[in-house]
C-alpha positions in Angstrom: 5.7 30.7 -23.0 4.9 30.5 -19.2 1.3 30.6 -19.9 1.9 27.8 -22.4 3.5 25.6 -20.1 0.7 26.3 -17.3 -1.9 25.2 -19.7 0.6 21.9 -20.9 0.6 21.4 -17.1 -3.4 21.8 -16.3 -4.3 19.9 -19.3 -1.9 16.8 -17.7 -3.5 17.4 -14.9 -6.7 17.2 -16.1 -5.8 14.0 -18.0 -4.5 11.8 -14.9 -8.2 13.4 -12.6 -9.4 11.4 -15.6 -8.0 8.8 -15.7 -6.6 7.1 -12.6 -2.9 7.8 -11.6 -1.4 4.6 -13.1 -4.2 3.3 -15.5 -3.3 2.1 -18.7 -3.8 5.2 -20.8 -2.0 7.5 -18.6 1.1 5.0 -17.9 1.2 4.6 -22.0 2.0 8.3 -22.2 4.2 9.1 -19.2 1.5 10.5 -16.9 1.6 8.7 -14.1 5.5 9.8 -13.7 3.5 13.0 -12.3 2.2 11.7 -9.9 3.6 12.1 -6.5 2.4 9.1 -5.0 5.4 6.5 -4.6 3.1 3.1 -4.5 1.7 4.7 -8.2 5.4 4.9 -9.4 6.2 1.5 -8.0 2.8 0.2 -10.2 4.1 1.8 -13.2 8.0 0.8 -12.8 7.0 -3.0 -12.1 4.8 -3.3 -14.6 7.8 -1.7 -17.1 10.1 -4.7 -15.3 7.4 -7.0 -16.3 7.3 -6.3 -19.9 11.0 -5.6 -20.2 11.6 -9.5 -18.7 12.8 -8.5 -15.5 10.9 -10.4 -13.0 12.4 -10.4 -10.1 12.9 -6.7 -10.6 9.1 -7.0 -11.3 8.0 -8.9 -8.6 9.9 -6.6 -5.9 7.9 -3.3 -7.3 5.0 -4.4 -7.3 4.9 -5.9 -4.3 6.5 -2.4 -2.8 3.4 -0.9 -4.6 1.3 -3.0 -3.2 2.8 -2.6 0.4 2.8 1.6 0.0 -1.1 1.2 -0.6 -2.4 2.1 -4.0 -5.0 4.4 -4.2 -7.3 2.5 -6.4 -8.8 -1.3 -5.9 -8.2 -1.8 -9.7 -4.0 -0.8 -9.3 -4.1 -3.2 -6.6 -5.6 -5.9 -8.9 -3.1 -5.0 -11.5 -0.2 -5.4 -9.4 -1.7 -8.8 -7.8 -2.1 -9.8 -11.7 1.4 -9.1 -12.5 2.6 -11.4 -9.6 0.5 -14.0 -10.4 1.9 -13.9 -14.2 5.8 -14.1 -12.6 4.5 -17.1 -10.0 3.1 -18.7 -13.3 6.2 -18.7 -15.0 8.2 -19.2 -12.3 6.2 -22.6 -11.8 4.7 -22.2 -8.5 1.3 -22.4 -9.2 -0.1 -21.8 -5.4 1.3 -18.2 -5.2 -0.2 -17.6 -8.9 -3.2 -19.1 -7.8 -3.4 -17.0 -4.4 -1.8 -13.3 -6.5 -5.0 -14.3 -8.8 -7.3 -14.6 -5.4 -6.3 -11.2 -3.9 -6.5 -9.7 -7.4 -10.5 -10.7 -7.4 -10.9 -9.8 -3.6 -9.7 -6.4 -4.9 -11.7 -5.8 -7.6 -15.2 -8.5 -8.1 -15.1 -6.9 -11.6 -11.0 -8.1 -12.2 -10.5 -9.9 -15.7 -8.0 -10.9 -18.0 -7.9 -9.9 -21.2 -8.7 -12.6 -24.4 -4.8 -12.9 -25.2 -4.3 -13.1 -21.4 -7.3 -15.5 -20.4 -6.1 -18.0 -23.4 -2.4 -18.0 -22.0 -1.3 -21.9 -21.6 0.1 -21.3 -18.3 -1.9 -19.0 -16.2 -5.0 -18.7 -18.2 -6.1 -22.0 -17.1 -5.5 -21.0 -13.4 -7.0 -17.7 -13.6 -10.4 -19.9 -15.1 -10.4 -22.1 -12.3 -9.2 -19.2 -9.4 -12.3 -17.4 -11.1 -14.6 -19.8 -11.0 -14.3 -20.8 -7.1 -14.1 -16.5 -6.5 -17.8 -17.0 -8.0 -19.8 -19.2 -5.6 
């Protein structure tokens, strides 16, 4: 039983060396709950605001994560992402267009995804953010 558990535990482990503390895969199945790392958390719960609707709940985490340092460029991109989707919504298209600036400073190699990229609010900012962050 004991040994069961360690190997349950290792394998986790394993998993989230693997993967990155809050990437997508690992925040899908729980994983990044592991990890001790409070700016991590804050990644994961702000994204969860995000999707659940919750935006100024949203924007507060991941601003906290952003503020507690995230391990990884690519978090940091994500959060920065995630802002600039609330400042989108939220009509205030200069914050958007600055969340969508650091995002790229962060990461050269940031995207959004097709669904994302064709959005009729931000996709059109992100295009034109991107295409300045290029010369």
């Amino acid at each position: 039983m004991i040994r069961s558990r360690l190997l349950i535990l290792t394998s986790a482990l394993l998993l989230l060396l693997n993967t990155g503390c809050s990437s997508g895969p690992a925040r899908d199945v729980g994983l990044d709950k592991l990890s001790p790392r409070k700016a991590e958390q804050e990644l994961s719960t702000g994204i969860t605001n995000y999707e659940d609707g919750n935006y100024k709940a949203a924007a507060k985490t991941l601003q906290n994560a952003l503020d507690s340092g995230l391990t990884f460029d690519s978090d940091a991109a994500r959060a920065h992402k995630y802002l600039a989707f609330i400042h989108c919504l939220s009509n205030r298209e200069k914050q958007c267009r600055d969340e969508f600036r650091k995002a790229l400073e962060k990461d050269n190699k940031f995207d959004l995804n097709p669904a994302e990229v064709g959005h009729p609010i931000w996709g059109p900012v992100f295009r034109a953010v991107k295409a300045e962050h290029k010369k």
